[in-house]
C-alpha positions in Angstrom: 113.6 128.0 76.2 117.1 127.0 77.1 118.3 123.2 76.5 117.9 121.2 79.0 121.8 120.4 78.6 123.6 116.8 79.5 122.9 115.7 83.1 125.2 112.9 84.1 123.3 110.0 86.4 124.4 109.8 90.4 127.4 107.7 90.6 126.4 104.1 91.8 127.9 104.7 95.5 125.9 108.0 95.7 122.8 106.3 94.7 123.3 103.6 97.6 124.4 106.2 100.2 121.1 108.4 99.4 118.8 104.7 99.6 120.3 104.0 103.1 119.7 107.4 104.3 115.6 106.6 103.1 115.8 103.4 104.7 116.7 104.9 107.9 114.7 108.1 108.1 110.5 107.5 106.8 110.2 110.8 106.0 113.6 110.8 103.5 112.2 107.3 102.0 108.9 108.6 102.4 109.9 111.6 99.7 112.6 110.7 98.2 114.8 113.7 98.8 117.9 112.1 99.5 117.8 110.3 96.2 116.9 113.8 94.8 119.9 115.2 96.3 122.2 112.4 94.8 121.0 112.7 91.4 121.0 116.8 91.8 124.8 116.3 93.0 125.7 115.0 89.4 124.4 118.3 87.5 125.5 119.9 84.5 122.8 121.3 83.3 124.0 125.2 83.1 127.8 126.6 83.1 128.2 126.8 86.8 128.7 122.9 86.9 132.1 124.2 85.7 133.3 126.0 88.1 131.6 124.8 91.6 133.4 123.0 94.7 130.1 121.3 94.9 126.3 121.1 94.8 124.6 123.1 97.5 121.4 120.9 97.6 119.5 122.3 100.7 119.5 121.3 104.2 116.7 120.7 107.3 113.7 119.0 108.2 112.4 116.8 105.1 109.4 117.0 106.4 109.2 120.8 107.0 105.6 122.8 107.3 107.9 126.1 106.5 110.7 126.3 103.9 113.1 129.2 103.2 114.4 129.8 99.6 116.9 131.9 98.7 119.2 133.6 95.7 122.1 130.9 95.3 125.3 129.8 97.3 128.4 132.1 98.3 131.8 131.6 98.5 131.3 129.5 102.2 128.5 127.8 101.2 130.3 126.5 97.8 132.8 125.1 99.9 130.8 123.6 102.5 128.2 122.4 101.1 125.4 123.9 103.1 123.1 127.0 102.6 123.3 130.3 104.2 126.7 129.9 106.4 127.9 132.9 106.7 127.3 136.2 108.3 123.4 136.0 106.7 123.5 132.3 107.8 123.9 133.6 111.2 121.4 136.0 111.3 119.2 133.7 110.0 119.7 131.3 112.7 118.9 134.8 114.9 115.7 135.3 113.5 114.7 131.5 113.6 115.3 131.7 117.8 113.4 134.6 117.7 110.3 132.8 116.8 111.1 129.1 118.7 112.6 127.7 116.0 116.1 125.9 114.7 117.8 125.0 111.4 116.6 121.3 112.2 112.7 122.9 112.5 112.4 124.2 108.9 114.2 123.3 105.3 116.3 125.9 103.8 117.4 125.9 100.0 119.0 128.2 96.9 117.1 128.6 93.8 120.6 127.9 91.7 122.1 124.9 93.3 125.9 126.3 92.4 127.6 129.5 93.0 127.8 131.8 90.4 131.1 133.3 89.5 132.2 136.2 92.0 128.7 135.8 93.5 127.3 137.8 90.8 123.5 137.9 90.2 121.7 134.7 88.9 121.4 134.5 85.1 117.9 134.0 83.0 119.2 130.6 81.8 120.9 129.9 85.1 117.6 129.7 86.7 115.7 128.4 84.2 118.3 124.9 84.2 117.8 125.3 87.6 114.4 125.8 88.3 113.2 122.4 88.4 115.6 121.0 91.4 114.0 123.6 93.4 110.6 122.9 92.5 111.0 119.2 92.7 112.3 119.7 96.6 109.3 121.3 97.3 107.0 119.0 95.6 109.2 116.0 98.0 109.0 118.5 101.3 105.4 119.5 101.2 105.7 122.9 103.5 102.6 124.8 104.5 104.7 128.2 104.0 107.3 128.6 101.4 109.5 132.1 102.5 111.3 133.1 99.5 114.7 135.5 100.9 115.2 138.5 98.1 113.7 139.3 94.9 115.1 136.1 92.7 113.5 133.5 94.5 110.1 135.9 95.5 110.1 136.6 91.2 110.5 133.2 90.5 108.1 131.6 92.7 105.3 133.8 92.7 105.4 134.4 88.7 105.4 138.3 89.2 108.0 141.0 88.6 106.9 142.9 91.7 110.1 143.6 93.5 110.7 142.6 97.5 110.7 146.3 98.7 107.2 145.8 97.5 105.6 143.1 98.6 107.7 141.8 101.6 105.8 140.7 104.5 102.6 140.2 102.4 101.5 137.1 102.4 100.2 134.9 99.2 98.7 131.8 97.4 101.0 130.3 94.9 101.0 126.6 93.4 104.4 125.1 93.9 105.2 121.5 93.5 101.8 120.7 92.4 99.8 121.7 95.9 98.4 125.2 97.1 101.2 127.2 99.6 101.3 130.3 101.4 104.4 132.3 100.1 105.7 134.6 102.4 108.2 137.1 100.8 111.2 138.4 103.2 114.1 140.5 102.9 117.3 138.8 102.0 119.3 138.4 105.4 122.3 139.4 103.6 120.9 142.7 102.6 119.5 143.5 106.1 122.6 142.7 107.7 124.3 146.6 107.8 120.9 148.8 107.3 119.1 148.5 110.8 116.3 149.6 109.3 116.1 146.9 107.0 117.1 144.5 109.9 114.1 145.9 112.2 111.5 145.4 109.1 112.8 141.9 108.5 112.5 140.9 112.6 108.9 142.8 112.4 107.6 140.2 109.1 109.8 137.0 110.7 107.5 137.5 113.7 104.4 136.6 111.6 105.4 133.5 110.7 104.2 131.7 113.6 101.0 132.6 113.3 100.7 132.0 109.2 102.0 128.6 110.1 99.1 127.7 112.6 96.7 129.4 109.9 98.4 127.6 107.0 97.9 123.8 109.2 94.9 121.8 108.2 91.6 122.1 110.7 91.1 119.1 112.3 87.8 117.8 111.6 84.9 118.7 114.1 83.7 115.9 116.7 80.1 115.7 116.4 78.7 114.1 120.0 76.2 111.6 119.2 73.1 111.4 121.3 73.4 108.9 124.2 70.1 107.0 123.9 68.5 105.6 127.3 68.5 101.9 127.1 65.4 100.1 127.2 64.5 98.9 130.1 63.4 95.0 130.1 60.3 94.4 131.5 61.0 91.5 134.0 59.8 87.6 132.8 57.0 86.2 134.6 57.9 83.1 136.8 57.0 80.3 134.9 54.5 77.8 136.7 55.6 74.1 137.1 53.7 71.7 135.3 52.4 69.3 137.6 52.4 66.3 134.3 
């Protein structure tokens, strides 16, 4: 196992920003994510603390039933700060308005936080320095269905090698962040983007999501009717006779 390295603390100011953001939004203080993404700003866990612009934490509803994970920033997202901006950021946002959904609906994140060099693949010790912000955001945002983009993230969180050309579209139980999720694995946007065949197979398993949403969401629990009972009636009181002492 790789060492967990030296991870500076959140500067002061970053700390205070990230505790008036929670005072002002329940669910943020409810979970704590913006003090998540403070402290996860300050990283240096794994070499590509050296060479980032900045932290690409994650971005959406903190209170999200469906999350999408993917491999790790690009060059825009490095210097903007926000996941999946881009030409695949674009087409994400297609596929979302294709189901009746928005960037502000769901919560999307990276499993490496900072952009590898060149935009290379993710390294073995890369992820596993890595691993834990991830897991700790989804621990904080509680989503019914996790949708991991591409084979690092779908490895990573379902614990199996099986490749996405495999098991895209198929849905499947996984613990993450301590609670039972539905993990949906999907095509990588980016990889989609110039094979239309690709592109048609990742429209065809986004359409699904809708429906493993309402199946993911807890029943409510059944009204029973009680019997109405008949009242009693009150026999009326006889009239009392006056006393003549």
């Amino acid at each position: 196992m790789a060492p967990p390295g030296n991870r500076a603390s959140a500067a002061p100011e970053a700390v205070a920003a990230a505790e008036a953001v929670a005072a002002v939004d329940p669910l943020a203080h409810r979970g704590g994510l913006a003090a998540h993404a403070a402290e996860t700003a300050a990283c240096t866990r794994c070499r590509l603390a050296q060479g980032r612009t900045q932290v690409v934490f994650g971005v959406g509803d903190p209170g999200a039933e469906l999350m999408f994970v993917g491999e790790a920033p690009g060059f825009h997202e490095d210097q903007q700060g926000i996941p999946f901006v881009g030409q695949a950021g674009k087409l994400l946002d297609r596929l979302l308005a294709g189901i009746g959904l928005e960037r502000n609906d769901v919560y999307v994140a990276n499993v490496l936080k900072c952009r590898p060099p060149g935009n290379r693949d993710p390294q073995p010790d890369e992820i596993e320095a890595c691993e834990s912000h991830l897991f700790r955001q989804i621990e904080l945002i509680e989503p019914l269905v996790v949708a991991t983009l591409g084979n690092f993230a779908t490895k990573l969180l379902s614990g199996k090698p099986h490749g996405i050309t495999r098991v895209h579209g198929t849905p499947q139980e996984a613990t993450l962040g301590g609670r039972r999720v539905t993990l949906f694995p999907l095509f990588h946007p980016a990889a989609a983007l110039y094979t239309p065949r690709m592109l048609r197979t990742l429209e065809e398993d986004f359409a699904r999501l809708p429906a493993l949403l309402s199946r993911a969401r807890p029943q409510p629990a059944p009204v029973i009717a009680l019997p109405v009972q008949a009242p009693v009636p009150v026999p009326p009181r006889a009239a009392e006779q006056l006393g003549l002492f």
